[in-house]
C-alpha positions, 0 to 999 in steps of 0.5 A, a space after each residue: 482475483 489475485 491482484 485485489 487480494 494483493 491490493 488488500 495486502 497492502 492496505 492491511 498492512 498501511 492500515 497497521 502502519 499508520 495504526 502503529 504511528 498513531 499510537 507512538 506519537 500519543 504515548 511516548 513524547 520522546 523527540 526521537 520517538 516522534 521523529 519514529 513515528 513520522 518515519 512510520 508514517 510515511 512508510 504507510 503513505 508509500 505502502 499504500 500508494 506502491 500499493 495502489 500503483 501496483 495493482 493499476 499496473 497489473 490491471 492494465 497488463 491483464 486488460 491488454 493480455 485479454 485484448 490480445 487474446 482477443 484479437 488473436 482468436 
């Protein structure tokens, strides 16, 4: 349960991230400011792809602990 919670941590903030973006490269059209907003884009592609990664990782070793476990009893 913790690890969805996790997972969802993550996504809120790439939501807000990529939100955050979006919104700086429709209201300035600074150069500079949209080389920000593509650097800001990228950090909610990574957020949400570390992520994703993390909790895939946590599954299969909380899988692999209760089979374990398992075998054990």
């Amino acid at each position: 349960m913790a690890n969805e919670r996790t997972l969802l941590s993550y996504v809120r903030t790439a939501i807000m991230l990529f939100a955050t973006s979006v919104t700086m490269f429709y209201l300035v059209r600074d150069v500079m400011m949209i080389v920000v907003a593509a650097v800001v884009f990228a950090a909610a592609a990574f957020t949400a792809a570390f992520g994703v990664w993390r909790y895939r990782s946590l599954q299969r070793r909380i899988a692999a602990e209760a089979l374990s476990k398992a075998a054990d009893e």
